[in-house]
N, C-alpha and C positions, 0 to 999 in steps of 0.2 A: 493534575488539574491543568486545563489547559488556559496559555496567557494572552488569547488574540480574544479582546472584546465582539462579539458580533457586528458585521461590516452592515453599517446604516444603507439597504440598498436603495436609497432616493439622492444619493451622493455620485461625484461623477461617474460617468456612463458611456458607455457607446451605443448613440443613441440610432434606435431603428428607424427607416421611412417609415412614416405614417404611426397613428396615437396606438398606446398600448389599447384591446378591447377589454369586456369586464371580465373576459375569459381569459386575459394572457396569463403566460405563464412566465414566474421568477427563475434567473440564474438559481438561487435558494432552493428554492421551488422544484427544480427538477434534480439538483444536486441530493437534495433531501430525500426524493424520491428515487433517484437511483443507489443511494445509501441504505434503502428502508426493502426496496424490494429489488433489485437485484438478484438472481442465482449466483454470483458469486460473492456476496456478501454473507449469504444465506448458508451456504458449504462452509462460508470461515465460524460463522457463529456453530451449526453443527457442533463444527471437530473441536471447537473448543468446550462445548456443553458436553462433548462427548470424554472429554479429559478428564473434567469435573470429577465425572463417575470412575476414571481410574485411578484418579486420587483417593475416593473413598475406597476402594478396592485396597490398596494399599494400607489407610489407616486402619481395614478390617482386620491386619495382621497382630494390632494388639489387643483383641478379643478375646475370649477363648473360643474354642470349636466344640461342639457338643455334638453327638451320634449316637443315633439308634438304628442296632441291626436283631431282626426277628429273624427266625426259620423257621420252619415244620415239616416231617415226612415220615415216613419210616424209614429205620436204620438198621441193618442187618448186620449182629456179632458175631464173631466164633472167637473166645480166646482158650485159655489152658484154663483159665477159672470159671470159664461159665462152658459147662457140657449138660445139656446139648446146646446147638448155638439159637441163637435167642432173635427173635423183629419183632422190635418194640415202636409204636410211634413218639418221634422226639419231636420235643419243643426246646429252642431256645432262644433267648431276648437278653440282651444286651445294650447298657447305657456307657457313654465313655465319654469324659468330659475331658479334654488337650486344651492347656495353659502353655504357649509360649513366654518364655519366662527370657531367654540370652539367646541371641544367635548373629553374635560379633558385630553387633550395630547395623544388620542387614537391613532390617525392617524401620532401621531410623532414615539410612542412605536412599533406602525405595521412595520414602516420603518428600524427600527433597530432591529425589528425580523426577519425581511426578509433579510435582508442585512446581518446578524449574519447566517442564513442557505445558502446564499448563498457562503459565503466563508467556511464556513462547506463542500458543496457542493466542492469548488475550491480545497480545504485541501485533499478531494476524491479521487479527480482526480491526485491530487499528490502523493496520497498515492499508489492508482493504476498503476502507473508509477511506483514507487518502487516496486509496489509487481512484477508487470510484470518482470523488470526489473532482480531482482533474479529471478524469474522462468524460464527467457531465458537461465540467466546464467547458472542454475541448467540442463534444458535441454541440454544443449550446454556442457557441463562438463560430461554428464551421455553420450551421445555419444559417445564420445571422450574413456571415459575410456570404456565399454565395446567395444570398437574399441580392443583398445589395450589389454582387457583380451583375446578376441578371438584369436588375436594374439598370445600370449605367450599360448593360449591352443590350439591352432592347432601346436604351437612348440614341444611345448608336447608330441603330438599324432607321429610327424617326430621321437621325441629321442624314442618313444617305440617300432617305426617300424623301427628304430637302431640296438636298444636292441635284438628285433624279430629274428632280421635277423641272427643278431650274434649266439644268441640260439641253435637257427635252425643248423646253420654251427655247434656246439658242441656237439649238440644231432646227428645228420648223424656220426660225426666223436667219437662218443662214448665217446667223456668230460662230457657230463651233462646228465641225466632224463629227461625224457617224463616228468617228475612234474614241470621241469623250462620250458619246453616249452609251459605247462598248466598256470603256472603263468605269465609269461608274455604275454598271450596272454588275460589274465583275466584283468591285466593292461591297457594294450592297447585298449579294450573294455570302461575301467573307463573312460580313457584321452578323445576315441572319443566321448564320454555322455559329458562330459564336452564342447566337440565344440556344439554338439549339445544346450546343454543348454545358449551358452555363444552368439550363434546365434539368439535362441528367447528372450534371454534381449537384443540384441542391436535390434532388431527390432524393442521389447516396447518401448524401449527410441528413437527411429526414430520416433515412434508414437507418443509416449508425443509430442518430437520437433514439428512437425505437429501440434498439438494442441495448443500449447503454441504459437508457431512462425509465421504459417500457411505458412510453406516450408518445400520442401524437406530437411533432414540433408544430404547432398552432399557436399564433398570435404571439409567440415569445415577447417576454419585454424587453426592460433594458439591460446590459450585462455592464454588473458594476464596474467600476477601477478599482483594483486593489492592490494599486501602486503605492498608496500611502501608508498601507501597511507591511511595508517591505521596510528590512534594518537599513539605517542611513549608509553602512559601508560593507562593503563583502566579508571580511573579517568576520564581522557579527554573524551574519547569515551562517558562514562555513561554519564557526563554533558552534551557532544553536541548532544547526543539522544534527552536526555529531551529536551533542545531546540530547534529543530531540527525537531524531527521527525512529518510527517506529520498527523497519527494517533492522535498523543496528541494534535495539532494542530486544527482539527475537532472537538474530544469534546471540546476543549475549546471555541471555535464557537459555539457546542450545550448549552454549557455554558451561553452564551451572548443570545441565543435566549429566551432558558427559564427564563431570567431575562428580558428581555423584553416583554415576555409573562406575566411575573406576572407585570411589570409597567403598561400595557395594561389593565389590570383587574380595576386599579385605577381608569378609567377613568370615571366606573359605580356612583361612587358618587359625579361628575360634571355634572352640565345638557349640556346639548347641545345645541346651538343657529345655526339656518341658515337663511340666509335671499334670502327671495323670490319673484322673478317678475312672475308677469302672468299678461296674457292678452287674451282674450276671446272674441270670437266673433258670435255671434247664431244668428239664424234664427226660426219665429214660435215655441218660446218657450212655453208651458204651454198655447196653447191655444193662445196667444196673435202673431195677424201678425207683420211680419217683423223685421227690424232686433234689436238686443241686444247688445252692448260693453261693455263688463267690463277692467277693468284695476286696479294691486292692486303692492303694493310695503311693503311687510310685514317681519319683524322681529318675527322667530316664535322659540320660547321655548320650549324644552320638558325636564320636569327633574323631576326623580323616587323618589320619597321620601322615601318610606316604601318597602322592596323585602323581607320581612322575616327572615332577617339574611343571604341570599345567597349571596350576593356579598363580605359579612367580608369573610365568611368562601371559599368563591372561593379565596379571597387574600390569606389564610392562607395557604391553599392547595399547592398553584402556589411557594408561598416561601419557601416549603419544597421541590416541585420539585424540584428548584433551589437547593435547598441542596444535595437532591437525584445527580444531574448531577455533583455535586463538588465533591461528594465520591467518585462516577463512576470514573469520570477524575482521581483521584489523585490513586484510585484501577490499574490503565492503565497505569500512570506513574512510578509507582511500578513495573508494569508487563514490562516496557519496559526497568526499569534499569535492570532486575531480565534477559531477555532475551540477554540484549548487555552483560551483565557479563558471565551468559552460552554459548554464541557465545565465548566470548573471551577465555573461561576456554578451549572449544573445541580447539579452534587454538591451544593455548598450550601445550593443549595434543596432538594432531595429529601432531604437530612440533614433539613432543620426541620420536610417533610412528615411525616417517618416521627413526630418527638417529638410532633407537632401529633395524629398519626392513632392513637397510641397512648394518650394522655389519652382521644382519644374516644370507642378500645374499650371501653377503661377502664370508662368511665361509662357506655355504653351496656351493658354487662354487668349492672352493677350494676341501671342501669332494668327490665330484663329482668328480673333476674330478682325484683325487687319486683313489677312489673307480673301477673310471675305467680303471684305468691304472692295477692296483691290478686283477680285474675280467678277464681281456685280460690272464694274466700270471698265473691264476688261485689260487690269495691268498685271493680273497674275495667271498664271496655267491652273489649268483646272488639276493639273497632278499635283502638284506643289497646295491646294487647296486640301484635297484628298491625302495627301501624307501628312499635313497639321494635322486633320483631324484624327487621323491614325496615331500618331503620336500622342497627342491628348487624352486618344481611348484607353491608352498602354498606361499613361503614366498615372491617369486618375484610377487604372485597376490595382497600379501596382500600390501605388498610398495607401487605398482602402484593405488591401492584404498586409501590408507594412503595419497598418494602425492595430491590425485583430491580432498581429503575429507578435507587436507588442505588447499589447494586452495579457495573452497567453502566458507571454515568457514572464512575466509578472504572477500569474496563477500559478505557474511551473514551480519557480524559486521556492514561492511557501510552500505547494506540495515536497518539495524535497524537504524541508526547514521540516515537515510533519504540522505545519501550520492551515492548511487552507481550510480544511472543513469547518474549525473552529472559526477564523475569520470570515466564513461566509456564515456563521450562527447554527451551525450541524452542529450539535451535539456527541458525544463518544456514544453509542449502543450499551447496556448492562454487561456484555459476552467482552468488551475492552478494556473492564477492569484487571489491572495486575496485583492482587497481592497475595496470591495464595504463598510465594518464596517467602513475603514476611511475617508469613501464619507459622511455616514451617522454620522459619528462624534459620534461615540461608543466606551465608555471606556469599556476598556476589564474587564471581571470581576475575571480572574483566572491570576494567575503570576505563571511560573513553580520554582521548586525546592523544599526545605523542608517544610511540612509544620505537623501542628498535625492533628492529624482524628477531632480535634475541629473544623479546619477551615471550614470543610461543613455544619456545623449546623449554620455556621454566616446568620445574615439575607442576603437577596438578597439587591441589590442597594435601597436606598429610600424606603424599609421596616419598616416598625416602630417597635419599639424594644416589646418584649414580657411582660419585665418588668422592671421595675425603674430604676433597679442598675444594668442593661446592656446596655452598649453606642452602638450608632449606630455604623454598620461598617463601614469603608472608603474604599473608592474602591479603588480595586488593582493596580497595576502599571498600565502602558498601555505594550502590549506584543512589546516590540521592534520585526522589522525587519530582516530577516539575514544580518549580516552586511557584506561590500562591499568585496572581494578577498583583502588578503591582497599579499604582493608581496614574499611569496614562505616563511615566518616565520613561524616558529613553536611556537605558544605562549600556554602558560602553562594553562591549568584550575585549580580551587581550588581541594582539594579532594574531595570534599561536593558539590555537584549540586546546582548551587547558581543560582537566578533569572538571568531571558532572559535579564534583563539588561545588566548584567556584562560582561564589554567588555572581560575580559579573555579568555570568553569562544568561542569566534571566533578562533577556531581551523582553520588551514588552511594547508595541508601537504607540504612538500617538492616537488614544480614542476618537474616533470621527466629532469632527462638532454639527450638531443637527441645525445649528442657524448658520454655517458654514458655507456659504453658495460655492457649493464646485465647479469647474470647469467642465462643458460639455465636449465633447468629441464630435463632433459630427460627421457620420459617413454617411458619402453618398456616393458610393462607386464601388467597382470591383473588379477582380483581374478574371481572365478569360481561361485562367491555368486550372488544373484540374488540382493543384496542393492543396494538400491538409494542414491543418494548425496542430499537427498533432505533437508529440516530444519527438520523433524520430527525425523530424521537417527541423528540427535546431540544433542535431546532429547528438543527440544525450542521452544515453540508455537509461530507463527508470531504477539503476542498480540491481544489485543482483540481488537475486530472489533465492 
């Protein structure tokens, strides 16, 4: 169950120029829609619906199997009892009913292999919802700000053809040089490059949206804050990744399968028993008229004695796999603490850009507009006028990239956490259910939190040990559940990523308060650069896949 309340989106925001229309469209809104229709949402739900059915394929094996085989032709004799030799038309029909009855716990091992990929499978589908989920966000964010750079660079282009004008009026009336009417009109040329360029990224990132959302970006509204539903300290975050995130989640399901694979392997040095009816009915068999019944009820045995040594060394094989997938896992776990901490370093940082880049509008406002008070009455150079205002272009673009890029790394974090769709009110899909392992009654074989790089070399469940004086291992916890919403507490995690048991680690934020007036954001500018808000622009791999 997931623990982030739906995020109230009429709570702080980064607010667009100009009022939402009745047609805009919600962060939510297209989040949910690239969730819902997506192709690669759609390919994760498939192969998991597709699992489903290899799981019943599996359960088919404690059936029985029933067969009917007919014939008919004629059959031509010659024995030492029948002279002369004899063609006769034969008929025969045959019913056979096969009772799998022992076959070394194969068909129990198969179940909990399939059962183990199928929430592998489920864990997919959730992951794929997270990923979706930030790349909405990501698109929806990248709009928005090259919205608002064009903005503040088509302002731009107005203060040049200001500046222009003014010029113009100085050089007629003999105050300035034909050299300032040359430079600012060299200016003025720079500013319009910049609309230009700030019109073909908002069109990629309309394209991205397309891609990602499969909508128009038309009218977007406002994209929440969902900084308040971030854990008060990294600690939290890192632990409730680890348990949490659906990534680690999966392998840990691939975890369970390949231990079930190698129990499966066991089953080669058990025979096999089935028992079987048949019943037979022929016609002109062998030469002899008319009809033949048989009837048999047989207990039948098959069991290998001698394979050369392939079935030890296929054991042996299977529970190094099993090892192989415990180093993987715990390599992933690592990558996922290593990315929620660089996600969080980024917020931190892009929090002190924004204080750092707001002082500098600040004051380059103020420069401005001295400089042009100064230039009217002729105590300042028209260059020195033109480099404020360049300055000023640079630093209100670079704020309004700073604010979105904050933002983001806020959405980032809970996507790592396995949080964000639930805090923006997405729902999990039917295909993201996990529990077919605890239909099939499969102990898990991976517990998250600390562990040494020993721990993958332990045998696999029911392994026999390599040598004397190393004990068998015992299987790991079983992976507790998310546990239920709690009611709006903030409870503390260790510093130390402690196993899925540990109730601490049910982080749960502070629900919004809806009479709560948040703080607005307001952007009005944006940078001239062609960056993305994307995760790779914060330097953080989405973990391995």
């Amino acid at each position: 169950m997931r623990l982030f309340r739906p995020l109230l989106l009429a709570t702080s925001a980064l607010t667009l120029l100009g009022g939402a229309s009745a047609s805009a469209m919600s962060l939510q809104e297209a989040a949910s829609r690239a969730v819902t229709t997506n192709p690669q949402i759609e390919a994760a739900k498939e192969n998991r619906r597709a699992q489903v059915y290899e799981l019943e394929q599996g359960r088919g094996l404690y059936f029985p199997r029933l067969d009917l085989s007919a014939d008919v032709g004629p059959e031509w004799t010659q024995t030492r009892a029948i002279d002369p030799d004899k063609t006769l038309l034969r008929y025969d029909s045959q019913l056979r009913l096969t009772q799998l009855l022992f076959d070394g716990f194969s068909r129990e091992a198969l179940i909990e292999q399939r059962a183990s990929r199928l929430d592998g499978a489920s864990y997919r589908v959730e992951e794929r919802v997270e990923t979706l989920s930030l790349d909405a966000s990501e698109v929806y964010l990248d709009v928005l700000r090259f919205q608002d750079l064009l903005g503040i660079a088509r302002e731009n282009v107005a203060v040049h053809e200001s500046i222009l004008a003014q010029v113009r009026q100085r050089v007629e009336g003999g105050e300035s040089g034909v050299g300032d009417l040359q430079q600012t009109e060299s200016r003025l040329a720079a500013a319009r490059e910049t609309v230009v360029s700030s019109e073909q990224d908002l069109r990629d990132a309309r394209a991205r949206f397309m891609r990602v959302v499969g909508a128009e970006a038309e009218g977007l509204n406002q994209a929440p804050s969902v900084a308040g539903s971030l854990p008060g300290r990294l600690d939290e975050a890192v632990a409730y990744a680890i348990n949490n995130s659906p990534t680690l989640r999966a392998r840990a399901a691939e975890i369970d399968e390949a231990a079930a694979v190698h129990r499966e392997a066991a089953a080669r040095y058990y025979p096999t028993i089935n028992l079987e009816l048949q019943h037979s009915r022929n016609y002109n068999v062998d030469g002899a008229n008319g009809a033949n019944n048989d009837a048999s009820a047989l207990l039948r045995l098959n069991w290998n004695l001698f394979n050369g040594g392939i079935d030890t060394a296929r054991r042996s094989e299977l529970a190094h796999r099993v090892g192989e997938q415990r180093a993987e896992t715990m390599n992933v776990e690592r990558a996922i603490a290593e990315e929620t901490k660089i996600s969080w370093n980024a917020l931190d940082a892009a929090r002190t850009r924004v204080g750092i880049l707001r002082e500098q509008v600040s004051s380059n406002t103020e420069v401005v507009a001295t400089y042009r008070q100064e230039f009217l009455i002729g105590q300042r150079d028209l260059l020195d006028l033109l480099d404020s205002e360049n300055e000023l272009f640079l630093a209100r673009s670079a704020l309004v990239s700073a604010q979105y890029v904050t933002e983001f790394a806020a959405y980032r974090i809970l996507a790592v956490m396995g949080a964000l769709s639930s805090t923006l009110g997405i729902g999990d899909p039917a295909e993201a259910v996990a529990t077919a392992r605890a239909g099939a009654e499969v102990v898990p074989d991976y517990s998250f939190g600390n562990r040494s790089p020993a721990d993958a070399n332990r045998p696999a469940p029911d392994q026999p040990t390599m040598t004397s004086s190393t004990a068998p291992a015992q299987p790991a916890a079983p992976m507790a559940a998310r546990p239920a919403p709690s009611s709006g507490q903030h409870l503390s995690a260790p510093a130390v990523p402690a196993p899925v048991s540990d109730p601490s680690l049910a982080y749960a934020p502070p629900a919004p308060s809806p009479q709560a007036a948040a703080p607005v954001i307001r952007v009005s500018g944006g940078d001239n650069t062609t960056a993305s808000l994307n995760a790779r622009s914060l330097a953080a791999a989405r973990g391995q896949q």
